[in-house]
C-alpha positions as CSV (number, residue, x, y, z in Angstrom):
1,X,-59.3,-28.3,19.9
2,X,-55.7,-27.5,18.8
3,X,-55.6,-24.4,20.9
4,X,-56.8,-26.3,24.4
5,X,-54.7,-28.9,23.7
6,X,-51.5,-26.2,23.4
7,X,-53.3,-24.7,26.9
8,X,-53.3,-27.7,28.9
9,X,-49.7,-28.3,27.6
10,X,-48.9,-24.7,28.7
11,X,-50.5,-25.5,31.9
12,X,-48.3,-28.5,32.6
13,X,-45.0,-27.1,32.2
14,X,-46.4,-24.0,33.9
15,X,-46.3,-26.4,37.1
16,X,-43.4,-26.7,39.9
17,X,-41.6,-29.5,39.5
18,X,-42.1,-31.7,42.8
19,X,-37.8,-31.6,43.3
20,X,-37.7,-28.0,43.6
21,X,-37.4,-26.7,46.9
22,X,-39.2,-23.7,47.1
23,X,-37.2,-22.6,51.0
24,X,-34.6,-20.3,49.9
25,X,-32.9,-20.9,52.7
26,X,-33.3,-25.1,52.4
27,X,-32.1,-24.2,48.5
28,X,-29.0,-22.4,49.7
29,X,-28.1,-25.7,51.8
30,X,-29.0,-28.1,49.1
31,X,-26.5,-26.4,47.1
32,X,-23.9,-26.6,49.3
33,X,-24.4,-30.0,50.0
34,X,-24.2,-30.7,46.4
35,X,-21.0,-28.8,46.2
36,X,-19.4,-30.8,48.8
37,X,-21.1,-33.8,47.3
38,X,-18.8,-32.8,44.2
39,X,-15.8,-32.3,46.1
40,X,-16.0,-36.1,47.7
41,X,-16.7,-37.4,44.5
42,X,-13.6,-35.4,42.7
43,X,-11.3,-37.0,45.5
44,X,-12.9,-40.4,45.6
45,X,-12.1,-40.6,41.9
46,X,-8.4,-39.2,42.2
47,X,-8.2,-41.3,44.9
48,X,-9.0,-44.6,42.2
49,X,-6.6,-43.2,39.2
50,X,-4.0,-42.2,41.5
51,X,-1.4,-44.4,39.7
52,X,-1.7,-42.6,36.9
53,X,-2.0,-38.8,38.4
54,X,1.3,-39.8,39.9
55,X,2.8,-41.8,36.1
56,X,1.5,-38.0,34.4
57,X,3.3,-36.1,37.5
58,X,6.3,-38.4,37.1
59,X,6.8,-37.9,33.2
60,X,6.6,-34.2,34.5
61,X,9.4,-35.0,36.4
62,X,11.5,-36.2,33.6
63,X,10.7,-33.4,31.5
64,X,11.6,-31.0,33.7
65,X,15.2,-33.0,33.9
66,X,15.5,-33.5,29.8
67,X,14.7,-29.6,29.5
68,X,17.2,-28.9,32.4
69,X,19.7,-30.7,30.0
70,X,18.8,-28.8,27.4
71,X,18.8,-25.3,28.5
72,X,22.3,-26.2,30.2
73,X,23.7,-27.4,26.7
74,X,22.1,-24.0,25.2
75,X,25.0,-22.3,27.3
76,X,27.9,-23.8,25.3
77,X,26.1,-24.9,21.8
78,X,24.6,-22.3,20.0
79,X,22.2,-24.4,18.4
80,X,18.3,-25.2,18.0
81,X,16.8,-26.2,20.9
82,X,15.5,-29.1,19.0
83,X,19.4,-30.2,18.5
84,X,20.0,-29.2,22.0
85,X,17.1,-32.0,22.8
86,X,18.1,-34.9,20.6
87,X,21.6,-34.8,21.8
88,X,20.6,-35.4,25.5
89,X,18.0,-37.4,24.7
90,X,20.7,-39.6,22.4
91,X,23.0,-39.7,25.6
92,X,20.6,-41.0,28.0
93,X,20.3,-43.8,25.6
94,X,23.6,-44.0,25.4
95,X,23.5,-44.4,28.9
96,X,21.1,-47.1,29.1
97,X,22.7,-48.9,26.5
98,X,25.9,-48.7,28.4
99,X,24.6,-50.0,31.7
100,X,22.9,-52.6,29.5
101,X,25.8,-54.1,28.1
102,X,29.1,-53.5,29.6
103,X,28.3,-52.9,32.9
104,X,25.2,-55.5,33.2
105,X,27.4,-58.3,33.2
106,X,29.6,-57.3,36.1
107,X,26.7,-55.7,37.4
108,X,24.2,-59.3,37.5
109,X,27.1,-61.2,39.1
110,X,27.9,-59.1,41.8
111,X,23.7,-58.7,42.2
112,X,23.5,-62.8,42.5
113,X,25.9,-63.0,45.4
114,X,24.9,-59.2,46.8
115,X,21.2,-61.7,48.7
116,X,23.7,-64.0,50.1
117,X,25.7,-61.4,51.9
118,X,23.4,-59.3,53.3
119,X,21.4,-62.2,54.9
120,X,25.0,-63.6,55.6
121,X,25.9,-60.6,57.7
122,X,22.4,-59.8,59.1
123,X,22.2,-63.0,60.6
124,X,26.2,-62.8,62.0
125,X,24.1,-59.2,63.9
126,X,21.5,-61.5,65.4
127,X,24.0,-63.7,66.9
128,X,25.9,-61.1,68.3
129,X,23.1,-59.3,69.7
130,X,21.7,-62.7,70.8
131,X,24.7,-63.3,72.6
132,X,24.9,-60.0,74.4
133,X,21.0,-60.8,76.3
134,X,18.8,-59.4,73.2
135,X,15.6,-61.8,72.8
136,X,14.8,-62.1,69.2
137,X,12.7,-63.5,67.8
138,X,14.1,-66.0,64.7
139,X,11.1,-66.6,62.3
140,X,10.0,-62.5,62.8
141,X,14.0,-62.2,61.7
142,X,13.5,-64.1,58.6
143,X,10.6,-62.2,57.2
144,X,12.2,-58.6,58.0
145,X,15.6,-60.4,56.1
146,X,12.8,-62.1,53.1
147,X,11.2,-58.5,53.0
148,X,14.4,-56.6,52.6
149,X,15.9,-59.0,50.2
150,X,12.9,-58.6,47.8
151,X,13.5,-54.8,48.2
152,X,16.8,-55.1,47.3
153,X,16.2,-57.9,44.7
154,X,13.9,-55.3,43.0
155,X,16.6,-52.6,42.7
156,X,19.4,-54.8,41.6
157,X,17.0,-56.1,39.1
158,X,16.1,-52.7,37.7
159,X,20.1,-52.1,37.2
160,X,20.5,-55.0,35.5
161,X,17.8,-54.5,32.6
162,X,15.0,-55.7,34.4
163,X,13.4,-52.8,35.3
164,X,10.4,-53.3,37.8
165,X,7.4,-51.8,36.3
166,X,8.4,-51.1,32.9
167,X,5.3,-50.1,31.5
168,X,5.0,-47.2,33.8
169,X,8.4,-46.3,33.4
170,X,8.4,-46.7,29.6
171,X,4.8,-44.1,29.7
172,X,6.6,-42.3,32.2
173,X,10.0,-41.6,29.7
174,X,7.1,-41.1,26.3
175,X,4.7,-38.9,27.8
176,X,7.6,-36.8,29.4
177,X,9.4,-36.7,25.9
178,X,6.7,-35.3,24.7
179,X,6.4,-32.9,27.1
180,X,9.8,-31.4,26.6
181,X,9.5,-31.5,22.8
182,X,6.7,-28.7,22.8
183,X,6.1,-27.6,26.9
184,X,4.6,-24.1,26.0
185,X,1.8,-26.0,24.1
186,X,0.5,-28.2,26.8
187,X,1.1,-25.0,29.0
188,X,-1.5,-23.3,26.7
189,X,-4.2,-25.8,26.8
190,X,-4.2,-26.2,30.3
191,X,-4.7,-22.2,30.5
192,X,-7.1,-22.5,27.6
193,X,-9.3,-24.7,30.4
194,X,-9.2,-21.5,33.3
195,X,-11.0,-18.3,33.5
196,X,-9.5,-15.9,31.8
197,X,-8.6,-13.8,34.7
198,X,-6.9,-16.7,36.3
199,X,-4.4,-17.5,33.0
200,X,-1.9,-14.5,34.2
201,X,-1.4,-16.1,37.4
202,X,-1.5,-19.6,36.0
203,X,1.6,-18.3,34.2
204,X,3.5,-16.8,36.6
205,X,3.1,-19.9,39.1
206,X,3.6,-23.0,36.6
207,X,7.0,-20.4,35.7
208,X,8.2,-20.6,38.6
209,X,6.8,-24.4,39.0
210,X,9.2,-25.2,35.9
211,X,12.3,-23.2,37.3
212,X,12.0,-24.7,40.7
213,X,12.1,-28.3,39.4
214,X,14.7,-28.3,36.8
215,X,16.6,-27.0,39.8
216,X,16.0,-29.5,42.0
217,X,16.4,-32.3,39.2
218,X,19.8,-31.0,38.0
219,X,20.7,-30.8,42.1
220,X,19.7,-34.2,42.6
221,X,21.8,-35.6,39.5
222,X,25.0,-34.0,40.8
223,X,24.4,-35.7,43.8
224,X,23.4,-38.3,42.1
225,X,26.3,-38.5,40.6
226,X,29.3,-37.0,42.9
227,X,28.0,-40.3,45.3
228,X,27.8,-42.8,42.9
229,X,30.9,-42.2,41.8
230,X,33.3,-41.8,44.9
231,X,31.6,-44.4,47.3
232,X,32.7,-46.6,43.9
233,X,35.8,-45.2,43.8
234,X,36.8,-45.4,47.4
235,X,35.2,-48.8,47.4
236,X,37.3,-50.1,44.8
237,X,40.8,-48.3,46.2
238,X,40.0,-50.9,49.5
239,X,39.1,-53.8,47.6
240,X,35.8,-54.2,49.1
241,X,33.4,-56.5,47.7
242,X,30.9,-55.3,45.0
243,X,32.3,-52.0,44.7
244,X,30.4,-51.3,41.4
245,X,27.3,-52.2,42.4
246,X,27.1,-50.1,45.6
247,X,28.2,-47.1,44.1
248,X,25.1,-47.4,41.4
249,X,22.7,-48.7,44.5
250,X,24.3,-45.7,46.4
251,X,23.7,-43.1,43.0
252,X,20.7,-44.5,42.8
253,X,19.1,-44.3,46.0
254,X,20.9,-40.6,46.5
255,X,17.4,-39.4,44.8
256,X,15.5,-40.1,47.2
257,X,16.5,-37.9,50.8
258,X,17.3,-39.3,53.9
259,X,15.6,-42.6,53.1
260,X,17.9,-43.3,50.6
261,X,21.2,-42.5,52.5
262,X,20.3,-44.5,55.3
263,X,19.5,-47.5,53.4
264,X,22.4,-47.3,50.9
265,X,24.6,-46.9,54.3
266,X,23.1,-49.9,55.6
267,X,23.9,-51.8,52.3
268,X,26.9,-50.9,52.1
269,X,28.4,-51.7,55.8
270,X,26.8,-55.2,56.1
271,X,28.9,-56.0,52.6
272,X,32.1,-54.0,54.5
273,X,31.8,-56.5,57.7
274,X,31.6,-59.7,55.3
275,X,35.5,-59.0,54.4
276,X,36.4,-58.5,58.1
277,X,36.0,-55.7,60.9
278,X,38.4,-53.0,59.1
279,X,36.9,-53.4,55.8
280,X,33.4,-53.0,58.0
281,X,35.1,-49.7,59.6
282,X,36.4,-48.5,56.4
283,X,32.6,-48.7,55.3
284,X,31.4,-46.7,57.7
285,X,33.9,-43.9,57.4
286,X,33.1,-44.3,53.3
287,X,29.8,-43.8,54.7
288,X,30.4,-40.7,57.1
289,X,32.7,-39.2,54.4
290,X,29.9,-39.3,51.5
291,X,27.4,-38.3,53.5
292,X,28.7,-35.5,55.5
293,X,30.5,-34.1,52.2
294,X,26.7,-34.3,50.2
295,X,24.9,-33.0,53.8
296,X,27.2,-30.2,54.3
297,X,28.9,-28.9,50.8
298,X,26.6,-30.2,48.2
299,X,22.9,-30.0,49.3
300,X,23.4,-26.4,50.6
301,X,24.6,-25.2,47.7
302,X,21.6,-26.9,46.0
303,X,19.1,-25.9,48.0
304,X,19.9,-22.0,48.0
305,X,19.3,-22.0,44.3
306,X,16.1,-24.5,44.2
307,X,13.6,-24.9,47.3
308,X,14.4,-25.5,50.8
309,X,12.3,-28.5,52.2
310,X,12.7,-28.8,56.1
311,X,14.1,-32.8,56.4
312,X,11.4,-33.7,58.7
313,X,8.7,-32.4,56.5
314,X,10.4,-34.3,53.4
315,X,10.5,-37.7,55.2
316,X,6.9,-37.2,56.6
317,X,5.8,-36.8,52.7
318,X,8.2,-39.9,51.6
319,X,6.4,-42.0,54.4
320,X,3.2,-41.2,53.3
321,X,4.0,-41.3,49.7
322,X,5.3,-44.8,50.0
323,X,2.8,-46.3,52.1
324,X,0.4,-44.9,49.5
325,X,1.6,-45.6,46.2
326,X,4.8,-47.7,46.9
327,X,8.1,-47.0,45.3
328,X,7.5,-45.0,42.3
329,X,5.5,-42.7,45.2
330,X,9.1,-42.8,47.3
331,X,10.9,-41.4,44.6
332,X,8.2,-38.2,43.4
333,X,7.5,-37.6,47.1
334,X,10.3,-34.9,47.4
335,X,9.4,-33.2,43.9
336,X,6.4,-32.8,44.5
337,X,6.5,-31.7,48.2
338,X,8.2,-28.9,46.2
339,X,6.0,-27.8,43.8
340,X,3.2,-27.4,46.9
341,X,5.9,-25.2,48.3
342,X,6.2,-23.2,45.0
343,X,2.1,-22.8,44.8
344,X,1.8,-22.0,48.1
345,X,4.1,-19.2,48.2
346,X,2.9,-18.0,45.2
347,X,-0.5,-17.9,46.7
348,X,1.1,-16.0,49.6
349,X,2.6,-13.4,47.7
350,X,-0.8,-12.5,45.7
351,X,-2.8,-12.3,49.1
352,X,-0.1,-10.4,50.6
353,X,-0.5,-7.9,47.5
354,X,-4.3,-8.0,47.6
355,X,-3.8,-7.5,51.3
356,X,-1.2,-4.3,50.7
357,X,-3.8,-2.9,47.5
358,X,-7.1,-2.8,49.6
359,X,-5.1,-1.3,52.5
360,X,-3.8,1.6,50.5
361,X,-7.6,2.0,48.3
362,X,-9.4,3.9,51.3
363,X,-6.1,6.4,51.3
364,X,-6.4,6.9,47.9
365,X,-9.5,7.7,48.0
366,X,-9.1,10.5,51.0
């Protein structure tokens, strides 16, 4: 009885399941199907943790600009790297702690009256314009003005101490501390998770990844920087208004290309007309100066030694980036519009050898 019963068993799982498809052909399609099944899947879900994808990508970011700062401090300190780190990691607090306290006071009265001026002045435009023929529209006037004020409401906050978003920006500064404390050991669990045959390339490409963006970071801090600075200083020679608190907005929006120019320029002329025409005019050569000098001297110098991004290509990424993920997506647009660049030529190059190897094989051969 035993052995039938085994039988029968035998029997049954001898049987075709009914979900098999026994077409070869129909099986070849139902696994492609399933493969692209996958693939919709895989983007619907980026697609729903995108905000964090882009937190991860941004504390990559900040890595890549704390282990800039360390490799540059390597040139004149012959010291551990682990030194190296806690000193720039001690003078970004420093910093912060700065900006915080003697510079936040100035810094939050200048950013109370800073609304008042630029709806001041915007609505002193749609006069003019409104007395030159130009129908517009009052109430559509006030949103754009209501919209641009929380924009710039949001910036002035985040120089003050009230950073919009801290929680991302606080997992954005950890994770990428982390990062730069030990990068070869993430570097070698990510490769742990590839083919074998794919870890040399892996290598070479997230190499030149690394190189590419503490380039571009330490270029965008000079300019950063050199803008901040001198539209501050130049400012402050003329007298004009909130001098400080441009030159941050201006430093601060220098990260982000083209985008951040023209709306820094913008910024900083309406404040320039609300102490007269000349002060407006002396604005807008301040402007032209800045601008020209960072356009012209600066980012060419920056871009030979990092990766050239074509401007229209850069601003078609920030658009998109924004509209998707809002500001934090603004800023990371650019870097990561870079490291595409740096895959995709990498890719290039290996085809191109591949290419060049299976060319010369039948020669060899003869």
């Amino acid at each position: 009885m035993a052995s039938e019963a085994s039988a029968a068993t035998a029997g049954e799982d001898q049987r075709v399941s009914p979900a098999r498809i026994s077409d070869p052909a129909l099986r070849q399609e139902a696994k492609r199907a399933g493969v692209w099944v996958a693939v919709v899947g895989l983007t619907i879900f980026a697609i729903y943790i995108s905000q964090a994808l882009l937190v991860l990508f941004g504390a990559l970011v900040f890595a890549s600009m704390v282990d800039g700062g360390t490799r540059l401090l390597g040139r004149v300190l012959p010291i551990g790297r682990g030194w190296r780190l806690t000193i720039v990691l001690l003078a970004l607090v420093g910093f912060i702690v700065w900006l915080g306290q003697f510079a936040g006071s100035q810094i939050s009265r200048e950013a109370a009256q800073f609304p008042a001026i630029v709806t001041s002045q915007a609505e002193r435009l749609i006069a003019w314009l409104d007395s030159r023929g130009f129908a517009i529209d009052q109430g559509d006037v006030q949103n754009v003005i209501g919209q641009l004020m929380s924009g710039v409401g949001t910036v002035t906050r985040a120089i003050g101490g009230l950073f919009g978003g801290l929680s991302s920006l606080l997992l954005i500064m950890i994770i990428g501390i982390y990062i730069a404390l030990e990068p070869r050991l993430y570097e070698r669990g990510f490769a742990w998770m590839l083919p074998i045959g794919e870890r040399s390339e892996f290598y070479i490409t997230i190499s030149r990844m690394a190189f590419t963006m503490r380039r571009l970071m330490a270029g965008r801090l000079a300019g950063m920087v050199f803008e901040g600075i001198f539209t501050w200083a130049m400012l402050a020679a003329y007298g004009v208004p909130l001098a400080a608190l441009l030159g941050i907005l201006t430093g601060l929006l220098a990260f982000i290309p083209n985008i951040g120019a023209l709306a820094a320029g913008a910024l900083m002329v309406l404040v320039g007309f609300s102490g007269g025409t000349d002060m407006g005019l002396y604005t807008i050569f301040v402007y032209f100066v800045v601008q020209n000098f960072d356009g012209w001297i600066l980012v060419p110098m920056i871009a030979k030694k990092t990766v050239d991004l074509a401007p229209a290509l850069v601003l078609a990424a920030q658009l998109i980036m924004g509209v998707l993920f809002g500001i934090l997506g603004l800023f990371l647009a650019d870097p990561l519009l870079a490291m595409i660049k740096v895959a995709l030529e990498r890719r290039s190059e290996q085809n191109t050898a591949e290419a060049k190897l299976g060319a010369g094989a039948p020669a060899d051969g003869a």
